[in-house]
DSSP file (Angstrom, degrees, kcal/mol; ACC not computed):
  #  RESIDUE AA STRUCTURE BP1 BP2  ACC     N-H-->O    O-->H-N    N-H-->O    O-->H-N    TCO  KAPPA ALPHA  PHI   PSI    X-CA   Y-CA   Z-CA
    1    1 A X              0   0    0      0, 0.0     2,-0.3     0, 0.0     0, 0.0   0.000 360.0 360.0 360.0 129.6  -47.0  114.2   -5.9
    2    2 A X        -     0   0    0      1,-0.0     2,-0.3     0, 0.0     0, 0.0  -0.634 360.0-101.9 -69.9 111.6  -49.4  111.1   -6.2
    3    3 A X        -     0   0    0     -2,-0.3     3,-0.1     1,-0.1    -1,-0.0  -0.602  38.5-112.3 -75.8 127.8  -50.6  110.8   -9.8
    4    4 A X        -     0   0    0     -2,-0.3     2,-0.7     1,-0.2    -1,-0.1   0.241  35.8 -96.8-105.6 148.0  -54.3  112.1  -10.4
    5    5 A X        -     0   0    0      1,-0.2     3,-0.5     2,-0.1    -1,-0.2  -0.647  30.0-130.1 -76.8 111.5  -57.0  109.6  -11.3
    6    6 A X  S    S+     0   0    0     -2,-0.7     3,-0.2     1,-0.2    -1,-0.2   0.749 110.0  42.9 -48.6 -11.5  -57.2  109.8  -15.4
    7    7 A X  S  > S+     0   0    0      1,-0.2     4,-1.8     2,-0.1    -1,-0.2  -0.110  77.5 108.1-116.7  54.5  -61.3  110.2  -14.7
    8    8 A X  H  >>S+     0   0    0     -3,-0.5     4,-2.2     1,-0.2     5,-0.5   0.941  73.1  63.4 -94.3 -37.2  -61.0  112.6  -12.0
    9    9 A X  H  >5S+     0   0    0      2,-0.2     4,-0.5     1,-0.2    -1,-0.2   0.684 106.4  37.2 -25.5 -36.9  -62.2  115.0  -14.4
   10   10 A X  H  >5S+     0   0    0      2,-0.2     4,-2.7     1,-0.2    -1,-0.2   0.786 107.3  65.6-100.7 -24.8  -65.6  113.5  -15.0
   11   11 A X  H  X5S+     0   0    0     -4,-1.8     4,-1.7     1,-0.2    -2,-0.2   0.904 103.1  51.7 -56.6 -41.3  -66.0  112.5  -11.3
   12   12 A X  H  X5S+     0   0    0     -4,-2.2     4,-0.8     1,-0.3     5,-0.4   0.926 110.3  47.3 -78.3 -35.4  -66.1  116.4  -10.5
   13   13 A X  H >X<S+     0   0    0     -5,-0.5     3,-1.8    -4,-0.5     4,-1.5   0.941 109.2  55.9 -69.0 -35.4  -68.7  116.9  -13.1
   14   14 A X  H 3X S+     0   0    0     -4,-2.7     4,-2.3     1,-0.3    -1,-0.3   0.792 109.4  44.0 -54.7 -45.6  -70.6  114.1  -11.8
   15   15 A X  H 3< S+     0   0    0     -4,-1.7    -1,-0.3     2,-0.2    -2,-0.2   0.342 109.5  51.0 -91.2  23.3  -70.7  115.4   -8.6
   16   16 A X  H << S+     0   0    0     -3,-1.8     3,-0.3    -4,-0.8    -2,-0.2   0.456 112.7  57.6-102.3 -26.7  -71.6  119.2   -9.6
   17   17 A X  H >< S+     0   0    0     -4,-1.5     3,-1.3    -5,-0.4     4,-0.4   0.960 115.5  33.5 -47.5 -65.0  -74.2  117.1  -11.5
   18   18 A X  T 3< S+     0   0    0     -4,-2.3     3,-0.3     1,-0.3    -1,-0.2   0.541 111.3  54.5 -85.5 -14.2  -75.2  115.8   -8.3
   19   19 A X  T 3  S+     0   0    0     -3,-0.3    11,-0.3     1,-0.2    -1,-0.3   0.271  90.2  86.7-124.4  26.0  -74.7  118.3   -5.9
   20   20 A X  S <  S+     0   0    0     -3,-1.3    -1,-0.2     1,-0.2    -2,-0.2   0.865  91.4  47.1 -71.6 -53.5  -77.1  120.6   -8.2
   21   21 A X  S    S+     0   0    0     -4,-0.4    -1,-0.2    -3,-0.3     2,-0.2   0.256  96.5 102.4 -66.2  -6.2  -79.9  119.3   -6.6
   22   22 A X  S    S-     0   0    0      1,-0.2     4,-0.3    -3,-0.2     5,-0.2  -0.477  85.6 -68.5 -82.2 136.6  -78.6  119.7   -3.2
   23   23 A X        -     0   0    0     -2,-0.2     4,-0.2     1,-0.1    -1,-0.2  -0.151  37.3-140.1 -47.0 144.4  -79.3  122.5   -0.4
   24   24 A X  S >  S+     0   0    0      1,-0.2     3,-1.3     2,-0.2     7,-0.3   0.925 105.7  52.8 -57.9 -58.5  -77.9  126.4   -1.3
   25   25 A X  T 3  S+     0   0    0      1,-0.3    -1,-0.2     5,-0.1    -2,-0.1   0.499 118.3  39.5 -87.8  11.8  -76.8  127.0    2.4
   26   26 A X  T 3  S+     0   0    0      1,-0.4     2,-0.4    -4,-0.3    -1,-0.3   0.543 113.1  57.1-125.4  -2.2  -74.8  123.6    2.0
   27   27 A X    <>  -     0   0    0     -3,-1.3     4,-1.0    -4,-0.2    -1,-0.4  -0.998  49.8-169.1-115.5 118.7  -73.6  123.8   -1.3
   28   28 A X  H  > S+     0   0    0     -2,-0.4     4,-0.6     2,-0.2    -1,-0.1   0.306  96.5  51.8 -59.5  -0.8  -71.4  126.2   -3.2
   29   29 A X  H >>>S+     0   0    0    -10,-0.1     4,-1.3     2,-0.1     5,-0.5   0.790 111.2  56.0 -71.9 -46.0  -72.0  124.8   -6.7
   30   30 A X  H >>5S+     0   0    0      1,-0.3     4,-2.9   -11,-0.3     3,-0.9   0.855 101.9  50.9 -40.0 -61.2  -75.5  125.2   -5.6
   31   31 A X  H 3<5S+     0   0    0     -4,-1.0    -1,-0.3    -7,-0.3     4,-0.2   0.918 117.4  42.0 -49.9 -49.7  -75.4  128.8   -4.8
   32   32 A X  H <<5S+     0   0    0     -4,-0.6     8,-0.7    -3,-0.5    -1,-0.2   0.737 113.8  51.0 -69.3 -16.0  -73.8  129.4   -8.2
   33   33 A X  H <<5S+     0   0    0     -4,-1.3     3,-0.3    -3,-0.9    -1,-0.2   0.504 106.4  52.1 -72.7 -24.0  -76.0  127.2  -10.0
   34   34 A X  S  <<S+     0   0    0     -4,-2.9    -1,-0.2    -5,-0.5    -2,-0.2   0.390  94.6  68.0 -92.6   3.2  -78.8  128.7   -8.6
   35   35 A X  S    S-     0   0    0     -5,-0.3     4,-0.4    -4,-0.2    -1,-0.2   0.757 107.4-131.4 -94.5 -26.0  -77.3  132.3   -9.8
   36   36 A X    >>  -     0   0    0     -3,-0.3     4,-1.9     2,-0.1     3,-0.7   0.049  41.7 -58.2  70.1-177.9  -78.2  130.6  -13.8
   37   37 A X  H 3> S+     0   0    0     43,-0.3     4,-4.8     1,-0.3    -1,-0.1   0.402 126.6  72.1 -75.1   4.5  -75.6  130.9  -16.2
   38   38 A X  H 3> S+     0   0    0      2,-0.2     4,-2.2    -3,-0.2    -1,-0.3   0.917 102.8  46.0 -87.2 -39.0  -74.9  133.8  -16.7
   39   39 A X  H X> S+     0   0    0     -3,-0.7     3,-2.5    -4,-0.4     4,-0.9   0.958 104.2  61.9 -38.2 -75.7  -73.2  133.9  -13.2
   40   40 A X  H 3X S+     0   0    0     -4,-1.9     4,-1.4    -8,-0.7     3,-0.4   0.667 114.2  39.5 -37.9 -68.5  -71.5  130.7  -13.9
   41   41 A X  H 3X S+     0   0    0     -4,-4.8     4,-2.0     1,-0.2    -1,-0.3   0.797 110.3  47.9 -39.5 -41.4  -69.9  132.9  -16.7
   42   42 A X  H XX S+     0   0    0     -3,-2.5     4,-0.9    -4,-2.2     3,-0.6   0.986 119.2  47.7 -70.1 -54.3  -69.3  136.1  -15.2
   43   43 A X  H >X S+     0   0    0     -4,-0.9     4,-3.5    -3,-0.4     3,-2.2   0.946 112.1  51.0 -38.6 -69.7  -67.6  133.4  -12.3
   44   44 A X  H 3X S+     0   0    0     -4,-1.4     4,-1.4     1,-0.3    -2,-0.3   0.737 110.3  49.2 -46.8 -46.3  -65.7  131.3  -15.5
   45   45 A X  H <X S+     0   0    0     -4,-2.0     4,-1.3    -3,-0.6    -1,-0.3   0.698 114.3  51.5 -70.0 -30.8  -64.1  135.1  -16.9
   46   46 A X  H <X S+     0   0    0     -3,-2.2     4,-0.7    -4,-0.9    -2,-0.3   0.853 112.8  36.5 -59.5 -50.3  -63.1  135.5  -13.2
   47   47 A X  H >X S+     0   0    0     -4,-3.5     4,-2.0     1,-0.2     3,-1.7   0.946 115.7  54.8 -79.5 -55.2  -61.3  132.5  -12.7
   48   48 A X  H >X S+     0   0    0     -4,-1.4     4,-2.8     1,-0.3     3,-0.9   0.937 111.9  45.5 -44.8 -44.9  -59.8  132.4  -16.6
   49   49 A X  H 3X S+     0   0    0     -4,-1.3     4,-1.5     1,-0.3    -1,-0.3   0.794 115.5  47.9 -84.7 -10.3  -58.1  136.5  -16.0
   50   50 A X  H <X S+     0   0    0     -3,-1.7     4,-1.5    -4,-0.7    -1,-0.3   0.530 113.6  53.3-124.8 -16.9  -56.7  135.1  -12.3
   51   51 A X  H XX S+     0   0    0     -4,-2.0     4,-2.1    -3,-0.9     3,-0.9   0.932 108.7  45.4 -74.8 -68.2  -55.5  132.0  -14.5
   52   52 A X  H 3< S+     0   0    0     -4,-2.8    -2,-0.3     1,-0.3     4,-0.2   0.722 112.7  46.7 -78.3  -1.0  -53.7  133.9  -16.7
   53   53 A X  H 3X S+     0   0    0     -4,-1.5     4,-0.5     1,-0.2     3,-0.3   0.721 115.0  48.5 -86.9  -3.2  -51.9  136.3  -14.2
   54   54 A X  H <X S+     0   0    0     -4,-1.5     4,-1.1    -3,-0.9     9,-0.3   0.757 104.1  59.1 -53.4 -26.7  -51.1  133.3  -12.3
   55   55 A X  H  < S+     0   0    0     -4,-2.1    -2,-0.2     1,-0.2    -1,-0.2   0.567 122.2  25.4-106.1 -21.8  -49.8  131.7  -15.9
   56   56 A X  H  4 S+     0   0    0     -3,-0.3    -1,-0.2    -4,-0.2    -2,-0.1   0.539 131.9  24.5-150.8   3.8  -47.0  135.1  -16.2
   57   57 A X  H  < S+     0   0    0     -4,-0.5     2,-0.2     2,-0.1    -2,-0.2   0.534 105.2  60.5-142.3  15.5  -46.2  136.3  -12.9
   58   58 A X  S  < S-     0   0    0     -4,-1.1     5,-0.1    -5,-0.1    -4,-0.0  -0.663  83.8 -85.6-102.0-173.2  -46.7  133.8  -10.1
   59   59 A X    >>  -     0   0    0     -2,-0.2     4,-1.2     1,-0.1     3,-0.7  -0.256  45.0-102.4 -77.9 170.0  -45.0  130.4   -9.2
   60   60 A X  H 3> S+     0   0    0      1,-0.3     4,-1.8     2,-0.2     5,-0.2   0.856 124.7  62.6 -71.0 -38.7  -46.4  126.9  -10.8
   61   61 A X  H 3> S+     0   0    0      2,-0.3     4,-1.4     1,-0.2    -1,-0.3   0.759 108.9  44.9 -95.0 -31.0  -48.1  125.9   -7.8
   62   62 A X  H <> S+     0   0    0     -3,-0.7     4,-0.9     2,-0.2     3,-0.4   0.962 111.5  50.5 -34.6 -67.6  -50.5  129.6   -8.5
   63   63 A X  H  X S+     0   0    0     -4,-1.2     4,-1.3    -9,-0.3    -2,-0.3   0.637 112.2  51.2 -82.1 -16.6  -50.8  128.8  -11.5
   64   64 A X  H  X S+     0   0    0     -4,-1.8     4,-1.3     1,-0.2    -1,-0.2   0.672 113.9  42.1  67.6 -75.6  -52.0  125.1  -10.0
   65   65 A X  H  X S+     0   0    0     -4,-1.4     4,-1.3    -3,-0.4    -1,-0.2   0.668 114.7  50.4 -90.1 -28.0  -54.2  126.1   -8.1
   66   66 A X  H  X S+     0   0    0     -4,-0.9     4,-3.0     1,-0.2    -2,-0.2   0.900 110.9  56.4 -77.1 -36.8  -55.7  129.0  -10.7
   67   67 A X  H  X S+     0   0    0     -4,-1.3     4,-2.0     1,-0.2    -2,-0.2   0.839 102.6  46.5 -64.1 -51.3  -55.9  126.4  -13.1
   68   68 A X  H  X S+     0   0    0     -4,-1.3     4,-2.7     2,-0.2     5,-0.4   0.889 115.4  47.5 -35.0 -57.6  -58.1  123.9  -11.2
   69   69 A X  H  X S+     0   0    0     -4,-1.3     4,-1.7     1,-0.2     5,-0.3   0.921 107.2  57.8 -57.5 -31.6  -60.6  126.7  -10.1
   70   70 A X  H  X S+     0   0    0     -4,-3.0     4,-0.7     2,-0.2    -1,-0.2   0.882 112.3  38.3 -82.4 -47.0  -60.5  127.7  -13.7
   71   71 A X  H  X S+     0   0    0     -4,-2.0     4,-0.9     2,-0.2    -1,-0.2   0.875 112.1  56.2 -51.8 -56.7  -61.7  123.8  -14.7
   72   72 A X  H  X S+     0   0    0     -4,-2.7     4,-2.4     1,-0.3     5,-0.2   0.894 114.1  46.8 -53.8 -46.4  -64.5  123.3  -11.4
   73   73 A X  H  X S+     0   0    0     -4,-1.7     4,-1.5    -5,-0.4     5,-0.4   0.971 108.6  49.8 -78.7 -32.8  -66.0  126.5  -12.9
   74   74 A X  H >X S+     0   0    0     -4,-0.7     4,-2.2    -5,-0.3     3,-0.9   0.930 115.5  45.2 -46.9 -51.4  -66.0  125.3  -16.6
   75   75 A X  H 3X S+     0   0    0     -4,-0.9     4,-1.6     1,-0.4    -1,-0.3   0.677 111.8  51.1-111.4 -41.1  -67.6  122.2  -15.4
   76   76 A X  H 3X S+     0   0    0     -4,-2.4     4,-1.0     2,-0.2    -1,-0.4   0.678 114.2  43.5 -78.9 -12.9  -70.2  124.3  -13.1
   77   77 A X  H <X S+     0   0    0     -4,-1.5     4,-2.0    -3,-0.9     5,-0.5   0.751 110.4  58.1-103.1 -71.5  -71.2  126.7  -16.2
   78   78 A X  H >X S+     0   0    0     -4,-2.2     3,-6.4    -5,-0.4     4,-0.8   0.543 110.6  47.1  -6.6-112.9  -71.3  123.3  -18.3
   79   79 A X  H 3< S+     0   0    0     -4,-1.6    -1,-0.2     1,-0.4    -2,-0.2   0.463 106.7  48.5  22.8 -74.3  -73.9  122.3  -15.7
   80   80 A X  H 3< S+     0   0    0     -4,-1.0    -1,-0.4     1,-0.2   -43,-0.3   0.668 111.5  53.8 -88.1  -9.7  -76.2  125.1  -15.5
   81   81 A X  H << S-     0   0    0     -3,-6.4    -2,-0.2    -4,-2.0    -1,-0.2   0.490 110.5-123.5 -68.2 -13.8  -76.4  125.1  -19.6
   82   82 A X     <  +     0   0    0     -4,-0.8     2,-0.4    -5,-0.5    -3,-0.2   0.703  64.1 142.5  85.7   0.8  -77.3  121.7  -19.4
   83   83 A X        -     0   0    0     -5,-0.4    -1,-0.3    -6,-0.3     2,-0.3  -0.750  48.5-133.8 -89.6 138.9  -74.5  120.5  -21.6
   84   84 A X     >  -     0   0    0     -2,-0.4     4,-0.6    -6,-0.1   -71,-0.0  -0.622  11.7-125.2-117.9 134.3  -73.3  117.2  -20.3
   85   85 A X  H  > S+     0   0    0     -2,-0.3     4,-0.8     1,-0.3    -1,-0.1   0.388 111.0  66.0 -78.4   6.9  -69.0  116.7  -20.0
   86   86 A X  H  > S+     0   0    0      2,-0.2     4,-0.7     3,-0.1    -1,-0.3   0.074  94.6  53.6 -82.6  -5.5  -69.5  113.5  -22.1
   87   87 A X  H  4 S+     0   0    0      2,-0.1     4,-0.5     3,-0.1    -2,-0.2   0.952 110.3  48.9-102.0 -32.1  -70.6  115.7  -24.8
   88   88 A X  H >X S+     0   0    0     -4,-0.6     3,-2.3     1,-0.2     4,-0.9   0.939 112.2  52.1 -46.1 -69.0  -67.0  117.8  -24.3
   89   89 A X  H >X S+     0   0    0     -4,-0.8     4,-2.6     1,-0.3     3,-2.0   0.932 105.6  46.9 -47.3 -55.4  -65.4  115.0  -24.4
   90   90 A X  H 3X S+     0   0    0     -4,-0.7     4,-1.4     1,-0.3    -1,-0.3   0.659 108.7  52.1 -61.4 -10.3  -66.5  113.6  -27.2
   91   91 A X  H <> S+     0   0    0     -3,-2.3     4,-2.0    -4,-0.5    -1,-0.3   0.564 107.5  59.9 -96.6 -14.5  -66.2  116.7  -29.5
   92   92 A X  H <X S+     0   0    0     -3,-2.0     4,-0.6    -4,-0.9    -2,-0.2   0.800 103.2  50.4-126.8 -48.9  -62.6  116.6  -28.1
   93   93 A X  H >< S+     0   0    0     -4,-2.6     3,-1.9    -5,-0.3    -2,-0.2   0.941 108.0  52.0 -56.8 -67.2  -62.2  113.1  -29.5
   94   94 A X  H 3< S+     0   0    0     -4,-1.4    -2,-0.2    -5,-0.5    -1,-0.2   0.977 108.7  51.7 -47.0 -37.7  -63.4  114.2  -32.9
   95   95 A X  H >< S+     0   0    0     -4,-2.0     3,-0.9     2,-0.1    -1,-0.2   0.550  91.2  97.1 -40.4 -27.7  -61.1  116.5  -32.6
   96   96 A X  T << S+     0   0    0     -3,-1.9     2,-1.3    -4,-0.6    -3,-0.1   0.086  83.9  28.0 -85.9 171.2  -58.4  114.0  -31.7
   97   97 A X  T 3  S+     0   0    0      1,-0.0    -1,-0.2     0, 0.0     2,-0.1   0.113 105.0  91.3  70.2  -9.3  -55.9  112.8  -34.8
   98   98 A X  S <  S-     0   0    0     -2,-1.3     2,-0.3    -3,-0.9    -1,-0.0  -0.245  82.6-102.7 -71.3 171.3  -56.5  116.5  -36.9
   99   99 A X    >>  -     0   0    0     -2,-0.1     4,-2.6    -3,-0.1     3,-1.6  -0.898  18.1-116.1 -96.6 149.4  -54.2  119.3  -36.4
  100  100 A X  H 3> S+     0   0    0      1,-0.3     4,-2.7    -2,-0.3    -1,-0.0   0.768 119.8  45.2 -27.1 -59.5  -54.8  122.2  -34.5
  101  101 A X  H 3> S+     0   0    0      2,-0.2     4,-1.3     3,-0.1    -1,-0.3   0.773 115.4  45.4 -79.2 -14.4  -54.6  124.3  -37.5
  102  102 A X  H <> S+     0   0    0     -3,-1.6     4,-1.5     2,-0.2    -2,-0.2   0.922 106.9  60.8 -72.6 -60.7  -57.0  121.8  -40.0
  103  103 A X  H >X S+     0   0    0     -4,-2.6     4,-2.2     2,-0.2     3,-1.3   0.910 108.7  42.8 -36.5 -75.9  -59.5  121.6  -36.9
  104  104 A X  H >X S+     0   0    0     -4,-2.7     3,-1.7     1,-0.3     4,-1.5   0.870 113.8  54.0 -43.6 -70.8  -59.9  126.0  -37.3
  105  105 A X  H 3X S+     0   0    0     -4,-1.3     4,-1.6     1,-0.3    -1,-0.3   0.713 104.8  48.0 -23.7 -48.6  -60.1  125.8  -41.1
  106  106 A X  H <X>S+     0   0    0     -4,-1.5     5,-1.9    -3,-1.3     4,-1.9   0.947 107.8  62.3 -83.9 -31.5  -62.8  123.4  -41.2
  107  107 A X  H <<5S+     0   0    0     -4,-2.2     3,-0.3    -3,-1.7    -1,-0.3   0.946 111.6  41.2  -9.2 -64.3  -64.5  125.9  -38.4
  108  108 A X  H  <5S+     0   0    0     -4,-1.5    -2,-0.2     1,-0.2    -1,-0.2   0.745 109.6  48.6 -58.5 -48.5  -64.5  128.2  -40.8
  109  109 A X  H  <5S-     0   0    0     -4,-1.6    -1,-0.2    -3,-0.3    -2,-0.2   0.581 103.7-122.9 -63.2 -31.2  -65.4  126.6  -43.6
  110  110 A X  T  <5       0   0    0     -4,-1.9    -3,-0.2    -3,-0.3    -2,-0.1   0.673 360.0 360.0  75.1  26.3  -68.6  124.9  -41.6
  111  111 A X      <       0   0    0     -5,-1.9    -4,-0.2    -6,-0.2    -5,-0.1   0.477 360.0 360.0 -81.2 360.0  -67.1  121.7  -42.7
């Protein structure tokens, strides 16, 4: 396996960005985009339960594949809220150098 371009992530968004504007009967982000977000969710709850029964009873290459869809959808619900995958990112960098458990607390706290 060929190792994955570290920004391939942002390239997808960019072009769900882009392909937002694009004809429905040529696009399938379009079609979903054009459903608002509450498809993109109801789609994003779809893809997540098909993740996690890839994730405890099929092979890696399931869970792979679930796992991908499970991202393209994030990215397409992203999208139609109008929340930008630089803004993800960036909270995901603040995030960065806490722990896992410090990060909830301060949730909690509103800190």
């Amino acid at each position: 396996m060929t190792e994955p371009k570290p920004d391939v992530l942002q390239g997808l968004a960019a072009t769900i960005h882009a392909r937002a504007s694009a004809s429905a009967d040529q696009s399938y982000t379009r079609t979903l985009l054009d459903g608002g977000a509450k498809k993109c969710a109801k789609k994003l709850a779809e893809e997540a339960a098909e993740t996690v029964i890839a994730a405890v009873s099929q092979d890696e290459k399931a869970l792979t594949a679930e796992a991908a869809d499970l991202l393209y959808h994030l990215l397409v619900l992203l999208e139609a809220r109008g929340v930008p995958f630089n803004a993800v990112l960036a909270e995901l960098e603040r995030r960065t150098g806490s722990s896992g458990l410090e990060e909830k607390a301060a949730r909690k706290t509103g800190a």
